[in-house]
C-alpha positions as CSV (number, residue, x, y, z in Angstrom):
1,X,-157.1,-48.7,95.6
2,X,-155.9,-50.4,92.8
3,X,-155.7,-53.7,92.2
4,X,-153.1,-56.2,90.7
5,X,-154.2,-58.3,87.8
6,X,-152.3,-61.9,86.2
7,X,-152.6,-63.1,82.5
8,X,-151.1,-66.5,81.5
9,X,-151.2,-70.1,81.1
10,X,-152.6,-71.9,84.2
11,X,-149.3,-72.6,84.9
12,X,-148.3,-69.5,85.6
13,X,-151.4,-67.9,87.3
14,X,-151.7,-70.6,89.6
15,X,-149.5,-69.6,92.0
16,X,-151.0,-66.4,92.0
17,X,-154.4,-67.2,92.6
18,X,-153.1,-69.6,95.6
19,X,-152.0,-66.0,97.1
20,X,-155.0,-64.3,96.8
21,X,-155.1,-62.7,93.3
22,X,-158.2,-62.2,92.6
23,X,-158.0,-60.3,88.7
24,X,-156.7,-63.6,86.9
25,X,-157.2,-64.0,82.9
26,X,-156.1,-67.5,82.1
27,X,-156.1,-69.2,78.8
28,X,-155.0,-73.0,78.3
29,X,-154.3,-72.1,74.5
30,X,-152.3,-69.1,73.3
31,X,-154.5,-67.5,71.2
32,X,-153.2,-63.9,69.7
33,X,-156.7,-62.3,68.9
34,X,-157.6,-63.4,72.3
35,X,-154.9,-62.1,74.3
36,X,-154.5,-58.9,72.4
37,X,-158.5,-58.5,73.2
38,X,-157.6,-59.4,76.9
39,X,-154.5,-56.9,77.2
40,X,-156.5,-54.2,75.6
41,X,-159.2,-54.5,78.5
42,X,-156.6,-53.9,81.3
43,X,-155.2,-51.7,79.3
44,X,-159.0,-50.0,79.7
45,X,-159.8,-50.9,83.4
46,X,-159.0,-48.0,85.3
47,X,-159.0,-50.5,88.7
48,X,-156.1,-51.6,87.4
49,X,-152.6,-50.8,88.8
50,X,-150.1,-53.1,87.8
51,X,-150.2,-56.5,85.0
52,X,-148.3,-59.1,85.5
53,X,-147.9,-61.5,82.6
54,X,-145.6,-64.1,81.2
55,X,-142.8,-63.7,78.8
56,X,-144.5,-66.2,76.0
57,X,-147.6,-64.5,76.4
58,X,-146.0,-60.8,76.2
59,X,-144.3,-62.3,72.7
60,X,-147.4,-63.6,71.4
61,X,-148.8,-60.2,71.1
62,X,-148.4,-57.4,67.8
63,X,-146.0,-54.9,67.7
64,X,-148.4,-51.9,68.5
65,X,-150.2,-54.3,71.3
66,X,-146.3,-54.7,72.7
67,X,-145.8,-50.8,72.7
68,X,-149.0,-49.9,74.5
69,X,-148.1,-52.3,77.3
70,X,-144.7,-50.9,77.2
71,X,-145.2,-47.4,77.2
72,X,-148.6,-47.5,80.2
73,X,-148.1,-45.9,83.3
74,X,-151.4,-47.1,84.4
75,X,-151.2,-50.0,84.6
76,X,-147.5,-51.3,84.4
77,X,-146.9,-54.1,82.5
78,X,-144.1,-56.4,84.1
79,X,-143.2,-59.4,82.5
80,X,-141.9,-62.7,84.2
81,X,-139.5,-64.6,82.3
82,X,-137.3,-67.7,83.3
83,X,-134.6,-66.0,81.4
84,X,-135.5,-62.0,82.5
85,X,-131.8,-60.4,83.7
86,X,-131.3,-58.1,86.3
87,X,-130.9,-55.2,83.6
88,X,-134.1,-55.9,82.0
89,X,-135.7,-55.4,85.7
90,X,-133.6,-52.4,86.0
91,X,-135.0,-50.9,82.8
92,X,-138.9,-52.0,84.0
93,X,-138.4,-50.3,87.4
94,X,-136.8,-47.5,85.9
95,X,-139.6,-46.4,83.2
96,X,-141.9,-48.0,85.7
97,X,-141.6,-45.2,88.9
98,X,-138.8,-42.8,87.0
99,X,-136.3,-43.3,89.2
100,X,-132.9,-45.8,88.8
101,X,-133.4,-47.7,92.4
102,X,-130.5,-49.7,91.1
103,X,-128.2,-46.9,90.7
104,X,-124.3,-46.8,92.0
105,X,-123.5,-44.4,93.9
């Protein structure tokens, strides 16, 4: 089974840990190196079904870093932003499980 994994500020894993999540990476400064270093070992764990991470932290990251979190199947990345629209979710679910849930008939 795999397992669900949270990398932020405390702030934003919190909440998360308060329902159970046990795979929690928290940092109290935003630290590139570090984070890229983090996001490169879920990138690696192969326990590891889905990321969920915060928007600063996702911008914080290179470009190539970005891309591989973009483009992983295993695990999906899915970014929580104050500001994330509903297309931007459409698009993540979409490349996400390959089909448009969010489709018109």
């Amino acid at each position: 089974m795999k397992k669900l994994a949270v990398i932020g500020p405390p702030e934003f894993t919190l909440g998360f840990q308060l329902a159970g999540i046990r795979e929690i990476i928290t940092f109290t400064k935003l630290d590139k190196e570090e984070t890229t270093k983090q996001i490169h070992a879920l990138l690696t764990k192969a326990d590891i079904g889905i990321v969920i991470a915060d928007e600063e932290t996702m911008n914080s990251l290179d470009e190539q870093t970005k891309a591989d979190t973009t483009v992983s199947l295993s695990p999906v990345f899915i970014i929580v932003s104050r500001h994330s629209q509903q297309e931007e979710l459409r698009k993540m679910i979409k490349q996400s499980i390959g089909v448009d849930l969010m489709k018109e008939a």
